[in-house]
C-alpha positions, 0 to 999 in steps of 0.5 A, a space after each residue: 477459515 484461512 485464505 491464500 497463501 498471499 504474499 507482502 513483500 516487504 514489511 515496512 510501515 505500508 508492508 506491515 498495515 497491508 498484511 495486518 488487513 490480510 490476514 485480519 480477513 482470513 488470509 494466510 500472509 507470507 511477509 518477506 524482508 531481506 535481513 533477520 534484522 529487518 524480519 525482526 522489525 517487521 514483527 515488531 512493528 505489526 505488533 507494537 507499532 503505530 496502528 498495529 495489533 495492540 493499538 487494535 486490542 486496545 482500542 476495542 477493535 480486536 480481543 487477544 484471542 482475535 490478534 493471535 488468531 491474526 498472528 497465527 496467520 502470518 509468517 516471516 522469511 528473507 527468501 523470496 522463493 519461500 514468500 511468492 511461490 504457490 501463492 494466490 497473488 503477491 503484493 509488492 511493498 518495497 521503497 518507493 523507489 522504480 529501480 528496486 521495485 523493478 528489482 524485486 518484480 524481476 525476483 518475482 518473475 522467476 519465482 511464480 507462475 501466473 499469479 497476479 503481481 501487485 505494487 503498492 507504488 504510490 505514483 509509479 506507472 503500471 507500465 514502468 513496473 511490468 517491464 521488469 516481468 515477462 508477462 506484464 499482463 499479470 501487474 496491476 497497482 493497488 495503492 493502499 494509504 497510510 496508515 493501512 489498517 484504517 484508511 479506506 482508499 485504494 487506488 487500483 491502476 491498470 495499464 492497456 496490457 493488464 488482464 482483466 482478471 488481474 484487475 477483477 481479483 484486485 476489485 474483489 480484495 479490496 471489497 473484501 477488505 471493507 474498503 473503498 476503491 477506484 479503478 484507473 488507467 496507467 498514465 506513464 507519463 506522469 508519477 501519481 495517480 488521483 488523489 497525489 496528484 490532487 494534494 500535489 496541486 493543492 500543497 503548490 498552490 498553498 505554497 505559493 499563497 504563502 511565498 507571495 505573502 498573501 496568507 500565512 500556513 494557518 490561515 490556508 490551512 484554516 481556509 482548506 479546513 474550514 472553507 471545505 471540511 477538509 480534515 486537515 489542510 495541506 500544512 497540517 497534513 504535512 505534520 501528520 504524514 503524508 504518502 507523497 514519497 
């Protein structure tokens, strides 16, 4: 049975993994971009794209029936008030960029009512982005990591103004989702939250390792990797794909 309606503004790589995990359980999404041709390739890529739907089937994780089940579940529109309005919650998933994200919450105040407002800001205060709304009680971040459809962590942030009910729904989603969560307070002075700010401090200081001459990037990476299980050390993370934007 459908849940929501929910709605993922933006339909990037993060946008397009946080609503495969919504509508996967149960949740009727409504993704919105801001050009047909950005719609297209949202579509595409939740479909076809890395971790997408057909990496599931393939993989085993999904049947056909399953995935279009999913697609089912799942709508596209370039109209903000058509994706947010009459939803229960409303996650943001735009560029990692203040003023945009400031942009589209700002939209979002003038198209909802009291729903809670989420940002997947990997770094940006609670507080910085509850400015663009009248009512900052109802923003909270959930920070989803890349890829989304097979990352556990969550960071939910919550600012002194956050309601307590918008922190709980939060809580209450990732738990549905099957994932694993930590909740924290908003600290406005600084961009990140535990864990980039974690790696932050361990990449600078790997770097500095390598610039004095000390060790080479695969020696620190071996070291990391091998001295404390780390699956991949900072210089290899670096080729994967990190979420430090």
């Amino acid at each position: 049975m459908s849940q929501g309606p929910v709605a993922v503004i933006g339909g990037g790589i993060m946008g397009a993994g946080i609503a495969q995990v919504l509508a996967r359980a149960g949740y009727e999404v409504r993704i919105r971009e801001l050009s047909d041709e950005l719609v297209d390739d949202a579509q595409d890529r939740l479909i076809s794209g890395n971790y997408g739907l057909d990496d599931a089937v393939e993989g085993g994780y999904l049947d056909e029936d399953e995935k279009e089940d999913i697609l089912d579940r799942i709508s596209f529109t370039t109209d903000m008030e058509e994706a947010a309005a009459g939803t229960e919650f409303v996650i943001e998933a735009v560029t990692e960029d203040l003023a945009i994200k400031g942009q589209v919450f700002r939209e979002l105040d003038s198209v909802t009512d009291d729903q809670p407002l989420y940002s997947n800001t990997s770094g940006f205060s609670v507080t910085a982005i509850a400015n663009a709304v009248s009512d900052p009680s109802r923003v909270a971040v959930t920070h989803f990591f890349n890829p989304v459809p097979i990352m556990s962590m969550v960071e939910i942030v919550e600012a002194p103004e956050t309601d307590q009910a918008v922190v709980d729904r939060a809580e209450d989603l990732v738990d549905e989702l099957g994932k694993t969560r930590i909740t924290i307070d908003d600290d406005p002075g600084s961009y990140g939250f535990v864990a980039n700010r974690c790696h932050a401090a361990m990449r600078e200081e790997a770097q500095k390792i390598v610039d004095e001459g000390i060790a080479t990037e695969a020696q620190v990476d071996t070291a990391l990797e091998e001295g404390y299980n780390l699956p991949a050390g900072p210089f290899a993370l670096r080729g994967i794909g990190e979420e430090w934007e």
